[in-house]
C-alpha positions as CSV (number, residue, x, y, z in Angstrom):
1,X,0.0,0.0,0.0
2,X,1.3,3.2,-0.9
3,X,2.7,5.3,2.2
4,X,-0.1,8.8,1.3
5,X,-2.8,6.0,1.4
6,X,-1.4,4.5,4.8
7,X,-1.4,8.3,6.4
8,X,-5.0,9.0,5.3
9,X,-6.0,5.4,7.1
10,X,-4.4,6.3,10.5
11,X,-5.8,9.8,9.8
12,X,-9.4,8.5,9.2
13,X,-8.9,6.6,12.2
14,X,-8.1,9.4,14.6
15,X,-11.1,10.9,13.4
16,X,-13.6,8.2,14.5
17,X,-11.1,7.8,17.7
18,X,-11.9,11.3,18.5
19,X,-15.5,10.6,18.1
20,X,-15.1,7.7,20.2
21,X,-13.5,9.6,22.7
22,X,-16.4,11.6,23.1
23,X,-18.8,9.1,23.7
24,X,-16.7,7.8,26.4
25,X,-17.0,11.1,28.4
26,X,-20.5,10.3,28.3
27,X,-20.8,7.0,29.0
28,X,-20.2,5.2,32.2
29,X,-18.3,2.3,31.4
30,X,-14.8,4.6,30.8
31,X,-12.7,5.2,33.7
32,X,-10.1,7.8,32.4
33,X,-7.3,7.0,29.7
34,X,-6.3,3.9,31.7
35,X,-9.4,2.1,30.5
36,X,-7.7,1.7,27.1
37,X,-4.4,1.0,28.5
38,X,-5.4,-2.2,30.3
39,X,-7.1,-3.2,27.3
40,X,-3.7,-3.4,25.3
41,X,-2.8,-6.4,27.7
42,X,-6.0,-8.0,27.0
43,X,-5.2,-7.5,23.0
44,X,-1.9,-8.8,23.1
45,X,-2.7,-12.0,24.7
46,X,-5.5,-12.8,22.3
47,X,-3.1,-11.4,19.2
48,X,-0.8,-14.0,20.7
49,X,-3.1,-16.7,20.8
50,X,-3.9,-15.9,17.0
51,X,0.1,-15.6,15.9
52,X,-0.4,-19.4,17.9
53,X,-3.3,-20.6,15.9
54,X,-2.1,-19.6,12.5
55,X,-5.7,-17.6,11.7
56,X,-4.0,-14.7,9.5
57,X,-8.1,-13.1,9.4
58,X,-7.8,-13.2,13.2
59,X,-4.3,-11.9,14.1
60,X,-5.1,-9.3,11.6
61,X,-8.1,-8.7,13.2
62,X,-6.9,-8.5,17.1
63,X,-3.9,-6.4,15.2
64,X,-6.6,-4.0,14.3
65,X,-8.2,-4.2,18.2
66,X,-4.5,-3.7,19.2
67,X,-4.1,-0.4,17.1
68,X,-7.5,0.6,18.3
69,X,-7.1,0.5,21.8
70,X,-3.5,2.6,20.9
71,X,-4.8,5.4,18.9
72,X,-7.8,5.7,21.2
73,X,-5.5,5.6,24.4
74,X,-3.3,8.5,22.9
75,X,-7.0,10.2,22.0
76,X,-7.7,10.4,25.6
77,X,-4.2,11.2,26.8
78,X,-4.6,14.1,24.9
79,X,-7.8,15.2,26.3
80,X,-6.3,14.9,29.8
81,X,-3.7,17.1,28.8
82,X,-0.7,14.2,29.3
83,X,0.5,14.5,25.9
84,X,0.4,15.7,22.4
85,X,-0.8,13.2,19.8
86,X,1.4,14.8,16.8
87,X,4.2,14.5,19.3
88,X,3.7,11.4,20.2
89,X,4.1,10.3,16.4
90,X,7.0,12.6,15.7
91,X,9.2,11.1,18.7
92,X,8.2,7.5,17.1
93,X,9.6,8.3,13.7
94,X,12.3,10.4,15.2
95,X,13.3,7.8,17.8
96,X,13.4,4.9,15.0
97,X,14.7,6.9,12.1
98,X,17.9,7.6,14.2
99,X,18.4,3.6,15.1
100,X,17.6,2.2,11.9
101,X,17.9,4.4,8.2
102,X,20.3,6.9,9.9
103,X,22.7,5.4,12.6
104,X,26.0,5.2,11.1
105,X,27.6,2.2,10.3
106,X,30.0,1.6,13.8
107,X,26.9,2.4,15.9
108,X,24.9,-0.2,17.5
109,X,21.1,0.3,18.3
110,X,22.1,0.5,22.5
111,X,24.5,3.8,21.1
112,X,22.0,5.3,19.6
113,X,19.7,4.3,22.3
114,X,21.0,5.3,25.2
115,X,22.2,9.2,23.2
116,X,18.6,9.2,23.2
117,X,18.0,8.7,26.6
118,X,20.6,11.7,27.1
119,X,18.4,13.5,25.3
120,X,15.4,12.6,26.9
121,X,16.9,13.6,30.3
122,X,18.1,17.2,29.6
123,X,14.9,18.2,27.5
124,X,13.3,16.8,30.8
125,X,15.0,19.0,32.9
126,X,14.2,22.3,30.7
127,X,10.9,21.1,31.4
């Protein structure tokens, strides 16, 4: 799949997370942004169960529960004010740009990982 036609996917699915998002507020059954975070453990085991069975349908399907329960996690993070979503995807591309298409040949993915944490830690304490 071409990569304009991937970006308009994850963007048409940030616009029915948002709508999620604000059905949650209304509902009763959501308990703040950790609803969705305790729901990725509960996707991983069944995706694992699926990568066991050998169902592709399946694992693509708890794949796409998995993703869900991601995008709408970082949906409500963002309404609490805990993060940025934009950020959030910049420091992902960032952050695996550097260890993979542009860490130079002599450095291993722990250099480059731990000059990120470096990084991390005096942007934390502008902060």
């Amino acid at each position: 799949m071409e990569k304009n036609k991937v970006g308009l996917l994850v963007e048409l699915l940030q616009v029915v997370a948002q709508e999620k998002a604000q059905r949650d507020l209304k509902g009763t059954w959501f308990q703040g942004s950790h609803t969705y975070l305790d729901a990725l453990a509960d996707e991983i085991l069944e995706v694992k169960t699926e990568l066991q069975l050998g169902r592709k349908c399946f694992l693509e399907d708890e794949l796409a529960d998995l993703l869900w329960n991601i995008v709408c996690l970082l949906e409500h993070l963002e309404l609490e004010g805990k993060v940025e979503q934009k950020q959030v995807f910049h420091r992902a591309l960032k952050k695996y740009s550097e260890r993979v298409t542009e860490r130079l040949p002599y450095d291993t993915w722990n250099d480059v990982k731990a000059r990120q944490k470096l990084e991390l830690e005096k942007e934390y304490g502008k902060q």
